[in-house]
C-alpha positions in Angstrom: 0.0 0.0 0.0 1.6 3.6 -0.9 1.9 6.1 1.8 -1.0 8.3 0.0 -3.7 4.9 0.0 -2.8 4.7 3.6 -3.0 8.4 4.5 -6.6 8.2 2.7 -7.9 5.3 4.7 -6.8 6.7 8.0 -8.6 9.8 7.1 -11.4 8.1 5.9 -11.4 5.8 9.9 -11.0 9.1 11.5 -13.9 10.4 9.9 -16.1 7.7 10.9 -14.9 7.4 14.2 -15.7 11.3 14.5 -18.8 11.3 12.8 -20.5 7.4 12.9 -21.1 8.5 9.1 -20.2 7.4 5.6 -16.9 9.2 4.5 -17.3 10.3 0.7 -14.4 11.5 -1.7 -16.3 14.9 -1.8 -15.7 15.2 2.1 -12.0 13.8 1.8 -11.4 16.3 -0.6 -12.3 19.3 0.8 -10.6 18.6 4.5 -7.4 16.7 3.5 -5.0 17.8 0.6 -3.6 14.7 -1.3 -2.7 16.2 -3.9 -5.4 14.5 -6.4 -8.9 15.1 -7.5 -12.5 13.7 -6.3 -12.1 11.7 -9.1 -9.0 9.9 -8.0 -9.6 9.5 -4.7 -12.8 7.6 -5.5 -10.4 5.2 -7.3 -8.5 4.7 -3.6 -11.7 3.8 -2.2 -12.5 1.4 -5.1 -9.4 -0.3 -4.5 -9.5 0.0 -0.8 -13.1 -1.4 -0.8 -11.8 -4.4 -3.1 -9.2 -5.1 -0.5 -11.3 -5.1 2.0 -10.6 -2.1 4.6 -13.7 -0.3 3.6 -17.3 -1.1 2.6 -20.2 0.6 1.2 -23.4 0.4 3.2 -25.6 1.5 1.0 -25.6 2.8 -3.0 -24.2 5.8 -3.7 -23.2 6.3 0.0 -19.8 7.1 1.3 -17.7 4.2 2.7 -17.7 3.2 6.5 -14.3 0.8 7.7 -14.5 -2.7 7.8 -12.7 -5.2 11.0 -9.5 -5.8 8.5 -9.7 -1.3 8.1 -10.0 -0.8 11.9 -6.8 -3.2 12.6 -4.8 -1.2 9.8 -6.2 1.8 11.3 -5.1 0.5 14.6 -1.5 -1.0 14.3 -0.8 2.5 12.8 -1.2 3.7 16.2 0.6 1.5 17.7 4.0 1.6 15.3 3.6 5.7 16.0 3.6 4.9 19.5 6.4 2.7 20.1 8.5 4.9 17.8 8.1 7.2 20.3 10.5 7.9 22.6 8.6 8.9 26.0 10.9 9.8 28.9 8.3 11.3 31.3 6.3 9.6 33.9 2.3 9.8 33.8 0.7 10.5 36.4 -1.3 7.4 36.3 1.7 5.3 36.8 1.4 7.1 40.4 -2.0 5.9 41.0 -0.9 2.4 40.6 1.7 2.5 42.9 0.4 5.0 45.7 -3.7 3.7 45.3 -5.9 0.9 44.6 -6.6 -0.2 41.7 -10.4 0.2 42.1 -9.4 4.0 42.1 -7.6 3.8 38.9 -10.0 1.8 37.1 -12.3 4.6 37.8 -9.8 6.9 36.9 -9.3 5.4 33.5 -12.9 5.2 32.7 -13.4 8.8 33.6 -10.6 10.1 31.3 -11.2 7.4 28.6 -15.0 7.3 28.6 -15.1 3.9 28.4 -15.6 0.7 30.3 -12.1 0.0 32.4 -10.9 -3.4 33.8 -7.6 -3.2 35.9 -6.6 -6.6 37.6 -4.0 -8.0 39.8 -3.5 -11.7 38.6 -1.3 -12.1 41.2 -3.7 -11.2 43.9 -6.4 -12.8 42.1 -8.0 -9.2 42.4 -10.5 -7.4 39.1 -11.8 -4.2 39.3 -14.7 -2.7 36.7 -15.8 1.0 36.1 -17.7 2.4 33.4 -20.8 -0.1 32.2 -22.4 3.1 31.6 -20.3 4.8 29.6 -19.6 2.2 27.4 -23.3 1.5 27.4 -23.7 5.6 26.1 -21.4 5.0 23.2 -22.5 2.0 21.6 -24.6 2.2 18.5 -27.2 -0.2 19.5 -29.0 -2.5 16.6 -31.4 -4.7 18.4 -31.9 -6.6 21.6 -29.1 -9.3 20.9 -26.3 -7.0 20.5 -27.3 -5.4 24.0 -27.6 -8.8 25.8 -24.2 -9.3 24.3 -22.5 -6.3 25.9 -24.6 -7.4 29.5 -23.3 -10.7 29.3 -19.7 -9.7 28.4 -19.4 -7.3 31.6 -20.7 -10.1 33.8 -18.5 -13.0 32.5 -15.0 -10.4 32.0 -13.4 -11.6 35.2 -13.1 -14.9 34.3 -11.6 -14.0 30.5 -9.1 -12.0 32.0 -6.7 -14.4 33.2 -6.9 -16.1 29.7 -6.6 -12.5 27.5 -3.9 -10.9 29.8 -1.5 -13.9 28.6 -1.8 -12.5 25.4 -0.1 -9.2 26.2 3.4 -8.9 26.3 4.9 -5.7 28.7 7.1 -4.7 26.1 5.5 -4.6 23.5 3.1 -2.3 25.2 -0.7 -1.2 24.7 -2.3 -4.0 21.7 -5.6 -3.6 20.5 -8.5 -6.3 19.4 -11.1 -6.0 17.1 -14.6 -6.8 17.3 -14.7 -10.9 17.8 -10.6 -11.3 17.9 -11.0 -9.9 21.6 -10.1 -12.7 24.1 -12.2 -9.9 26.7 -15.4 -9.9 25.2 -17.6 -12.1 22.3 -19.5 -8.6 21.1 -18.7 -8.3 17.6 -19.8 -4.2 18.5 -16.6 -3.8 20.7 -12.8 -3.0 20.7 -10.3 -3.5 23.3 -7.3 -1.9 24.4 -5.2 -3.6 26.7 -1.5 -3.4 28.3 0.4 -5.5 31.0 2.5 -3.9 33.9 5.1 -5.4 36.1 4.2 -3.0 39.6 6.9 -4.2 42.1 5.8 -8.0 43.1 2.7 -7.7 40.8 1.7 -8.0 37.6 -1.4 -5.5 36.5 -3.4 -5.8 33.0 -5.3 -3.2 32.1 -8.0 -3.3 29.6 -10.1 -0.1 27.8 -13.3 -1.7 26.2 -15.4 0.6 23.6 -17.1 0.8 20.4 -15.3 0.4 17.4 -15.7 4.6 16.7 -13.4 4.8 19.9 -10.7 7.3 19.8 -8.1 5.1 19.8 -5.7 7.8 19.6 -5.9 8.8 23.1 -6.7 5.0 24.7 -3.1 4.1 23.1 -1.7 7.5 24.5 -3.0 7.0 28.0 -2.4 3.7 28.1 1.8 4.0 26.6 2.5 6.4 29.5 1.5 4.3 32.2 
């Protein structure tokens, strides 16, 4: 993929995630310079549609991103994030050492605005904030999708032993889509998740959302811990 296909379908991933609308070439035209027509970038979308990073909802619509376009999207992030060279402490990585986690998962879900899961494998110990802020950002369908996100918050704690073996410390924060999350079975969420070494204990901390998150700022929070 060349830098300018990739630069459109971030744009066109941030749009959605701003928006929850189609992105049309029309709209990526006027806000983003990349040095081509309407025209052309419809092309990008054609080809980025046959690849399978975007899809078109309906005829004539703009294009929305699909699983494979959110994990693009995503490890993005994540390369920009581990390329960075962060010196400075965050002030979360005080909270875990000076207070509970129960205060920090509360902490994370107030800055995040999502659902926050910090656990303490080694004290057997799982702490949950934010059901209803996850609940106020979801773009419900129908009944099954919200029995889905119910069930998933009442059956976490015993995922989480299972889905924090899957993150490595320094690799830092790594993100799952939809039903790749080893959190949650809702095809409607995303997860964010790193693992800590705090003194004698190991902490995983998980951000759970909707797709649209801004995963921008999960990733951010989440690297300077």
């Amino acid at each position: 993929m060349t830098d300018r296909t990739a630069q459109i379908l971030e744009s066109v991933i941030q749009e959605f995630i701003n928006t929850g609308e189609p992105v049309s070439s029309g709209l990526l035209y006027d806000r983003y310079d990349f040095g081509i027509k309407p025209a052309m970038i419809r092309l990008e979308l054609d080809a980025l549609e046959e690849l399978g990073y975007l899809e078109q909802p309906h005829h004539s619509a703009g294009r929305v991103p699909t699983d494979r376009g959110y994990e693009f999207f995503a490890a993005r992030l994540l390369e920009a994030a581990r390329a960075a060279n962060n010196a400075r402490r965050n002030e979360l990585r005080e909270l875990i050492e000076e207070r509970a986690l129960s205060d920090l998962s509360s902490e994370l879900s107030a800055q995040l605005g999502l659902l926050s899961i910090c656990a303490d494998l080694t004290r057997e110990a799982v702490y949950k904030a934010g059901l209803q802020h996850l609940v106020d950002h979801l773009d419900w369908q129908d009944a099954t999708g919200i029995r889905s996100v119910i069930r998933d918050f009442e059956e976490v704690d015993g995922r989480i032993p299972r889905a924090a073996a899957k993150l490595v410390p320094a690799e830092g924060p790594q993100i799952f889509i939809g039903k790749k999350s080893p959190v949650t079975t809702s095809e409607n969420l995303s997860v964010i998740g790193g693992s800590y070494q705090i003194d004698d204990a190991t902490v995983s901390i998980f951000a759970i959302g909707p797709k649209r998150m801004d995963y921008k700022k999960v990733i951010r929070i989440l690297k300077n811990i």
